[in-house]
C-alpha positions as CSV (number, residue, x, y, z in Angstrom):
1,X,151.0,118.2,90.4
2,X,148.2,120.0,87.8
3,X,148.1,117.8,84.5
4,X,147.7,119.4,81.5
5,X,145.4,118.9,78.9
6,X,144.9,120.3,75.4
7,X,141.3,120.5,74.0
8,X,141.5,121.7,70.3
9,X,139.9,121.6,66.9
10,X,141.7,118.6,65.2
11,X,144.3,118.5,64.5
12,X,145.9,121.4,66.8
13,X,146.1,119.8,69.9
14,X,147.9,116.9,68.7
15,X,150.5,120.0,66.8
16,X,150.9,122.0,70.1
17,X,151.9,118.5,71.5
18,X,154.4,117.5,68.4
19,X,155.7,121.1,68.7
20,X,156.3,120.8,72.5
21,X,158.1,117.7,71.6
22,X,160.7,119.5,69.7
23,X,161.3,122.7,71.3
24,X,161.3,120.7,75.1
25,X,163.2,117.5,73.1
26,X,161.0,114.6,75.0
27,X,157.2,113.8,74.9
28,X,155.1,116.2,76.8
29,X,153.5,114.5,79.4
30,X,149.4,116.0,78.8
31,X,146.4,114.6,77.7
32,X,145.7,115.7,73.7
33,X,141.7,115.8,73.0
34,X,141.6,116.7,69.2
35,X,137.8,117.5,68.7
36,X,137.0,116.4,65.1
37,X,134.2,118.6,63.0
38,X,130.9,115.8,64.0
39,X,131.7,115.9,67.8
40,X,129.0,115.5,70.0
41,X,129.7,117.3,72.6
42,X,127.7,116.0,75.6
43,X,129.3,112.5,74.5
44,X,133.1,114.2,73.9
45,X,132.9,115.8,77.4
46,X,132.0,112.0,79.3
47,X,135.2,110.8,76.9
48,X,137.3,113.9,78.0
49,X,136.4,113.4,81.4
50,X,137.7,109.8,81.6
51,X,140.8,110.6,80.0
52,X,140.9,113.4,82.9
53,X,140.3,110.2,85.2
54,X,142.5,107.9,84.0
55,X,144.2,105.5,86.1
56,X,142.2,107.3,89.1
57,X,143.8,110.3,89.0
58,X,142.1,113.4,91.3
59,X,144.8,115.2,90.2
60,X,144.1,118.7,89.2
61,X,144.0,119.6,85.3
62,X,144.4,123.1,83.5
63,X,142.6,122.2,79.7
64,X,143.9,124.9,77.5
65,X,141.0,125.7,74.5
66,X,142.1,127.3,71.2
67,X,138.3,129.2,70.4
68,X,136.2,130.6,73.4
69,X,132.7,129.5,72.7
70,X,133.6,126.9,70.3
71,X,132.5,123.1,70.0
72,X,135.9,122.4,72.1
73,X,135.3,125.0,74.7
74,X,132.1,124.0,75.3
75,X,133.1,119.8,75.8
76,X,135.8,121.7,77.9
77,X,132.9,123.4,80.1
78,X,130.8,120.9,80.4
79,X,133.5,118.4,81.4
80,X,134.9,120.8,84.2
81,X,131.5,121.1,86.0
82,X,131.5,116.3,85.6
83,X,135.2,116.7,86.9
84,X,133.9,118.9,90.1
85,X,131.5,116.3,90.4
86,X,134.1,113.9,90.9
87,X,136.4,116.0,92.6
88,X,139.0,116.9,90.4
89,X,139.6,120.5,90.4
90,X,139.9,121.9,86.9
91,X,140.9,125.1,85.6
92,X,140.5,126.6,81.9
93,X,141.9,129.2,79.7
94,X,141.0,130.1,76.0
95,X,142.9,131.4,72.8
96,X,145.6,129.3,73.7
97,X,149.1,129.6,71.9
98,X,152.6,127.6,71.7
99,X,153.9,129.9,74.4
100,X,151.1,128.9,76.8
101,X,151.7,125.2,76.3
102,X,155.3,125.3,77.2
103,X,154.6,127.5,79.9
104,X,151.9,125.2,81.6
105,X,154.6,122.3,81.0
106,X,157.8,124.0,82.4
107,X,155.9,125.2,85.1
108,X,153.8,122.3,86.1
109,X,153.3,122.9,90.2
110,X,150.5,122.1,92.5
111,X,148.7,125.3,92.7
112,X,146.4,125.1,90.0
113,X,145.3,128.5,90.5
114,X,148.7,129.9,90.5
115,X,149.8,127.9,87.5
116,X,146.7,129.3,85.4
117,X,147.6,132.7,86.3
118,X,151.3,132.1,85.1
119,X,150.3,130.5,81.9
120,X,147.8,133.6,81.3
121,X,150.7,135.8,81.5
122,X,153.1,133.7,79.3
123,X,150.3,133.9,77.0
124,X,150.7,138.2,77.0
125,X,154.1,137.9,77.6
126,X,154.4,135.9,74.4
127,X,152.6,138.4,72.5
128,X,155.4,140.7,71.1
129,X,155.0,143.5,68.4
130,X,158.6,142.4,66.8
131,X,158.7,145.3,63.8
């Protein structure tokens, strides 16, 4: 099954997890990497790889990002081409929102690919001009 992992300026990850919690009423089962403001990100993306690795998992992961191009996308990149190394197949996706989260957690299957398509169009889905 694709595991899940947030990587987000501090302290969103760890509030797309909490809000998970509530709406899904049990702990989400994903890995939270909050990336606080003095991250080195060469370092960060060794740490977010073993946290990708623990317990010897090979298990795929889909890392949802909040900011393309940002410090966290960029630990995110960098630890996607170490996980290949290792082979784990990793997929990621940018500007991520609540609806995204509880999509990738409701959805969870083994088709990585297929599973970052559906959480890309929860995402637009989500997006609703309500006025």
């Amino acid at each position: 099954m694709t595991r899940i992992a947030l990587v987000m300026h501090e302290p969103l990850g760890a509030a797309f997890a909490a809000c998970a919690e509530h709406v899904l009423g049990k702990a989400p089962d994903l890995i939270v990497f909050d990336v606080g403001p003095d991250a080195k990100p060469e370092a960060e993306a060794e740490r977010l790889l073993e946290a990708m690795r623990a317990g010897g998992s090979t298990e795929p992961v889909l890392i949802l990002c909040d900011l393309y191009g940002a410090t966290p996308f960029n630990i995110a990149t960098e630890a996607l081409h170490l996980a290949a190394e290792h082979g784990i197949l990793s997929h990621l996706i940018t500007g991520t929102n609540a609806c995204m989260v509880l999509k990738a957690l409701t959805e969870r299957q083994d088709n990585p690919e297929a599973l970052t398509e559906s959480v890309r169009l929860g995402a637009l889905r989500g997006i609703v001009n309500a006025d």
